[in-house]
C-alpha positions as CSV (number, residue, x, y, z in Angstrom):
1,X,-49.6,23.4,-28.8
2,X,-46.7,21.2,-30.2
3,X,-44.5,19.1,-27.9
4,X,-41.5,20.1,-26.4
5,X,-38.5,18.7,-28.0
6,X,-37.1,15.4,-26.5
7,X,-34.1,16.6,-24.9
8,X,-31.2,14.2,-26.9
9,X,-27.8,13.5,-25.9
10,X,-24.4,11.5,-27.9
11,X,-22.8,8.9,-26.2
12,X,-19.2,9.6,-25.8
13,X,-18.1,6.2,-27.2
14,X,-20.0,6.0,-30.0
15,X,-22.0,9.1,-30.9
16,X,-25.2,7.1,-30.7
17,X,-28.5,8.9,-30.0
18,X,-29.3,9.2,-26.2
19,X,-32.6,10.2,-24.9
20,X,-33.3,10.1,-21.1
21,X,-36.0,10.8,-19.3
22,X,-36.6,14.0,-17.5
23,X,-34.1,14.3,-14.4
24,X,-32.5,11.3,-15.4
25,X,-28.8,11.6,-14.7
26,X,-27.3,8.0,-15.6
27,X,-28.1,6.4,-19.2
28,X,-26.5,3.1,-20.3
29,X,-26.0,3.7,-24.3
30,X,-28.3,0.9,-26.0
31,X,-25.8,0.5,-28.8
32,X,-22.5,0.4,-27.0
33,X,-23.3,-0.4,-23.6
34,X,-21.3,2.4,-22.2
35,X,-22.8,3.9,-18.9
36,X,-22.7,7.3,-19.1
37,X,-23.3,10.6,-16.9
38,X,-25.2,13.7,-17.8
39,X,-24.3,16.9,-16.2
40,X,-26.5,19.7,-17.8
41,X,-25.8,19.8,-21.4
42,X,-22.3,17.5,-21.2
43,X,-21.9,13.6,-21.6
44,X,-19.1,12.3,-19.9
45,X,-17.7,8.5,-19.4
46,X,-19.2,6.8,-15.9
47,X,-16.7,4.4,-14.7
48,X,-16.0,2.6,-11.5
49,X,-13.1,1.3,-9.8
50,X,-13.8,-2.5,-8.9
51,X,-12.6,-3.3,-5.2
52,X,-10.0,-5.7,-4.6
53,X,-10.2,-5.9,-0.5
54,X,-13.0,-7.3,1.6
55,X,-14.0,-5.8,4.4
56,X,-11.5,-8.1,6.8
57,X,-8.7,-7.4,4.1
58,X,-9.4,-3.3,4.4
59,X,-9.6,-3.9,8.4
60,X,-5.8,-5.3,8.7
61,X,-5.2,-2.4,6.7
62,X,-6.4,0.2,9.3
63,X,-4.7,-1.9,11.7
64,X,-1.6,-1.7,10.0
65,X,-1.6,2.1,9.7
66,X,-3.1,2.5,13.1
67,X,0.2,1.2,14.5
68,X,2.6,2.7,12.2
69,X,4.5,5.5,12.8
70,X,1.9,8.4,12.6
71,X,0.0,7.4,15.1
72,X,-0.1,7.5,18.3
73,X,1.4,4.5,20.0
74,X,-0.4,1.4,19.8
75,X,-3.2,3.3,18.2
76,X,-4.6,-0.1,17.1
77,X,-4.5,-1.4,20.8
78,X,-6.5,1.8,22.3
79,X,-9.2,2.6,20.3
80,X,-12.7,1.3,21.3
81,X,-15.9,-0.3,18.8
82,X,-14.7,0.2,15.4
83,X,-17.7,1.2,12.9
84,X,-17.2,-0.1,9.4
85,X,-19.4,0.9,6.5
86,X,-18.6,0.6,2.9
87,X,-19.7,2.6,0.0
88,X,-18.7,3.8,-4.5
89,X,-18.2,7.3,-3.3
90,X,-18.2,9.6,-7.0
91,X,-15.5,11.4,-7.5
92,X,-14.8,13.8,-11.0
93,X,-11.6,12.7,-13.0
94,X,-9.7,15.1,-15.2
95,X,-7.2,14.2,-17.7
96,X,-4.9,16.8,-18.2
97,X,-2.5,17.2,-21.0
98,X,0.5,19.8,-20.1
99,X,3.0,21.8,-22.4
100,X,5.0,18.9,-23.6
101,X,2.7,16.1,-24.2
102,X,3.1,15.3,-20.0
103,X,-0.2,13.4,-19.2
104,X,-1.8,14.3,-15.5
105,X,-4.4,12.7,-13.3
106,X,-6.3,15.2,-11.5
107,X,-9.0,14.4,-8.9
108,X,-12.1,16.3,-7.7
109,X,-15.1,15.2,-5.2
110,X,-18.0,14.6,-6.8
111,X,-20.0,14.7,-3.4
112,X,-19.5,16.7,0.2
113,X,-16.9,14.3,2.2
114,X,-14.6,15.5,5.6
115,X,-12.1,12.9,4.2
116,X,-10.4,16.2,1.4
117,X,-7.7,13.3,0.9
118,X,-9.8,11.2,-1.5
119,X,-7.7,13.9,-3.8
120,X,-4.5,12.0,-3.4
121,X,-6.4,8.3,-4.5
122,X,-4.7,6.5,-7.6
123,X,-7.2,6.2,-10.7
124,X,-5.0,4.1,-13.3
125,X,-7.0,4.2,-16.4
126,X,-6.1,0.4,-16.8
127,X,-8.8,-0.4,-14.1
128,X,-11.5,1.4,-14.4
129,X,-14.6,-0.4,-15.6
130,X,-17.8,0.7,-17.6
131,X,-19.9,1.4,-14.4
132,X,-22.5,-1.4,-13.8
133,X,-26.4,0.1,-13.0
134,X,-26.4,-3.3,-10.1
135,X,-24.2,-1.0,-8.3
136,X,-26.6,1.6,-7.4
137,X,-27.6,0.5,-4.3
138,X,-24.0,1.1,-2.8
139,X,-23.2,4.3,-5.0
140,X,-23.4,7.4,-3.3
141,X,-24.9,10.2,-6.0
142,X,-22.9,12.8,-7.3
143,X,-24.2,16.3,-5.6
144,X,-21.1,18.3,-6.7
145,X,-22.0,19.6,-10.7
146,X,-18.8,19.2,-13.5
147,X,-18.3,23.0,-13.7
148,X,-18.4,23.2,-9.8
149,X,-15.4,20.8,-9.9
150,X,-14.0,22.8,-13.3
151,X,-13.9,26.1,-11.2
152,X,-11.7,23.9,-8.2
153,X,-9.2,23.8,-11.3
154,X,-8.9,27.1,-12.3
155,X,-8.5,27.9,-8.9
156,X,-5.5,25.5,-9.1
157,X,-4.4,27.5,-12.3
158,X,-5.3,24.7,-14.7
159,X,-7.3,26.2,-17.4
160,X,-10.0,24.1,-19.3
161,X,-8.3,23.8,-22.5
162,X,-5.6,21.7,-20.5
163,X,-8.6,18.9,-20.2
164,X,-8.5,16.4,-22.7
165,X,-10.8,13.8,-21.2
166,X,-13.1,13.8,-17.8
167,X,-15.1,11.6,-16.2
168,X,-17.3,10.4,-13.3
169,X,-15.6,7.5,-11.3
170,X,-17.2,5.8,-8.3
171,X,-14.2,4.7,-6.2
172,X,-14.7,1.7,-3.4
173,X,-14.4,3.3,0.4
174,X,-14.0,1.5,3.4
175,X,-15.2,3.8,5.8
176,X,-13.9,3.1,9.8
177,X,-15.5,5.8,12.7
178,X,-13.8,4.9,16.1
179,X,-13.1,6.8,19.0
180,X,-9.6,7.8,21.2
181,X,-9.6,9.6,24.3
182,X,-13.5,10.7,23.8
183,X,-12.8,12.5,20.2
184,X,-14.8,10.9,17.0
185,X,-12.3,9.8,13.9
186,X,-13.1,9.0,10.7
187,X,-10.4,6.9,8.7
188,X,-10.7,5.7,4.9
189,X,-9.7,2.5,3.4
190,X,-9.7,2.6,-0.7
191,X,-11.2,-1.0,-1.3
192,X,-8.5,-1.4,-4.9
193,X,-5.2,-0.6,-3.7
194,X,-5.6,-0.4,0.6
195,X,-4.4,2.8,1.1
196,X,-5.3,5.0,4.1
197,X,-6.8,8.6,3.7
198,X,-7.5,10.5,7.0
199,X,-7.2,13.9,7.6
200,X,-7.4,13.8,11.1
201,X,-6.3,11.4,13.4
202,X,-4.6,11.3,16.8
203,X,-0.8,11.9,15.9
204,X,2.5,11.4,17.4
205,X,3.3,14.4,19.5
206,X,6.3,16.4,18.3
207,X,7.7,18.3,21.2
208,X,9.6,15.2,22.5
209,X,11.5,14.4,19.5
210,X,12.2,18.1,19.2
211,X,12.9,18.3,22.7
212,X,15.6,15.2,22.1
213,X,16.4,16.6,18.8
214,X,17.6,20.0,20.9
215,X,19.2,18.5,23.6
216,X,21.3,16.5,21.2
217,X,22.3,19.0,19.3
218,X,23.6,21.4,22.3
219,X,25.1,19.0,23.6
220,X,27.6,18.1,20.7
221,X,27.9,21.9,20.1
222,X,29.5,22.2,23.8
223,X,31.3,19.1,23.6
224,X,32.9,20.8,20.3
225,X,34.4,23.6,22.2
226,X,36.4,21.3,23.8
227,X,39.2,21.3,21.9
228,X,39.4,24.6,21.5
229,X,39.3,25.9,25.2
230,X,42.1,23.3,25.4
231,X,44.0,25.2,23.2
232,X,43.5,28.4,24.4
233,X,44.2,27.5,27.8
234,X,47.7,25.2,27.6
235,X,48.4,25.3,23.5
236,X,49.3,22.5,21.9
237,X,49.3,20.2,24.5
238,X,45.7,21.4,25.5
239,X,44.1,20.9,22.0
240,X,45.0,16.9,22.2
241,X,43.3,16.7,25.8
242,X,40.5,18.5,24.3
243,X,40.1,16.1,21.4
244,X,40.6,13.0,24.1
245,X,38.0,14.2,26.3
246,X,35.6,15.1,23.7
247,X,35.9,11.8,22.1
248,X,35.3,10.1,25.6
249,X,32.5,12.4,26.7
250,X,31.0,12.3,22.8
251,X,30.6,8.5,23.5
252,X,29.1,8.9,26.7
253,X,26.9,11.2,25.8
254,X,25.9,9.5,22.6
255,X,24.6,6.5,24.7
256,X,22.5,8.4,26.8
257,X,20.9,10.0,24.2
258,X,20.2,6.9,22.6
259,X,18.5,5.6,25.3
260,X,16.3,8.3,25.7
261,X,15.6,8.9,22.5
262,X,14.6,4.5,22.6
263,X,12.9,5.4,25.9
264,X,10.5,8.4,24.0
265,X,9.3,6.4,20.8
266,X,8.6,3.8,23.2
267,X,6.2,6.3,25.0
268,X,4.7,8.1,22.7
């Protein structure tokens, strides 16, 4: 009986021969270098994105989003232990090329993650970097197949002949677990350009600035009438006290509603 066939790929950078070894998934091209990714029967670039925060840097970042204004107040000041892990987590990148020449980035997990908002991470093509095998240990492996992630897009109504180029891209996450008022959060700090991804976290409440929001409202609305129950009740004469007294009232009122509204941000 005669030998199976050696299963061969081509590099995407320079067509070279490529044959890995039976379940193999990451080759590095021996006449190019390029590190590429094999996905069934398709070749596509392996890049990563090279991390330019430390772990104390990506902290002061949490910090600073902790006790901005989606949070809860002083967010930063209440939580308990903070967890820090880091980690490349794989992620597919799509290229997309729409009716008028108009380039689009498009993201997809490459792997199972609660954090969805990975989506919204910035890949400029500038930075990415031929992905380097000494990253391994700190790579998490992709578990979610190139079609899988091509399906998410038609799903989006992008078809495949929109796709000019796609890749795998291990991005650098900073990844912070901490606790508030007894309920686990998970909060994501991309290691190149600090921004925060979480989609759930303890948030401001919004029924007091609606509630502020409401009262401010009707009470301008009633102050408005003023003049004009003046002027139904004495004329002329009666619209001008109505305009006086709203004006004196509207100041008033708009003092007092400044400090509450000062005295509900400061609370919550």
């Amino acid at each position: 009986m005669s030998e199976s066939p050696a299963t061969t790929f081509r590099c995407t950078q320079c067509a070279g021969e490529l044959h890995p070894d039976e379940g193999q998934m990451f080759v590095t091209c021996p006449y190019c270098s390029s590190t590429v990714y094999l996905d069934k029967s398709r070749v596509v670039f392996h890049w990563y994105l090279a991390p330019t925060l430390d772990g104390q840097k990506a902290r002061a970042g949490l910090a600073r989003w902790m006790a901005g204004n989606q949070t809860v107040k002083d967010l930063d000041q209440k939580v308990g232990d903070v967890r820090q892990g880091f980690h490349y987590f794989p992620v597919w990148y799509f290229k997309r090329r729409r009716s008028g020449g108009k380039e689009e980035i498009l993201l997809e997990p490459a792997a199972a993650t609660s954090v969805s908002e990975i989506k919204r991470v910035r890949l400029p093509a500038g930075d990415l970097r031929k992905y380097d095998p000494a990253l391994d240990d700190q790579a998490q492996p992709p578990t979610v197949p190139l079609d899988a992630a091509m399906n998410w897009l038609k799903e989006r109504q992008i078809q495949p002949d929109e796709i000019v180029e796609s890749a795998l891209v291990h991005v650098p996450l900073y990844v912070f677990k901490y606790v508030y008022n007894k309920e686990s959060y998970t909060a994501v700090v991309e290691g190149a350009t600090g921004t925060v991804l979480a989609n759930i976290f303890p948030a401001k409440a919004e029924a007091p600035y609606v509630a502020v929001a409401g009262l401010t409202a009707g009470t301008f609305l009633c102050l408005a009438t003023l003049p004009i129950i003046g002027a139904l009740a004495y004329g002329g004469e009666g619209l001008g006290i109505g305009v006086l007294a709203m004006l004196g009232l509207g100041l008033l009122a708009l003092l007092a509603l400044f400090v509450l509204a000062t005295w509900v941000a400061s609370k919550i």
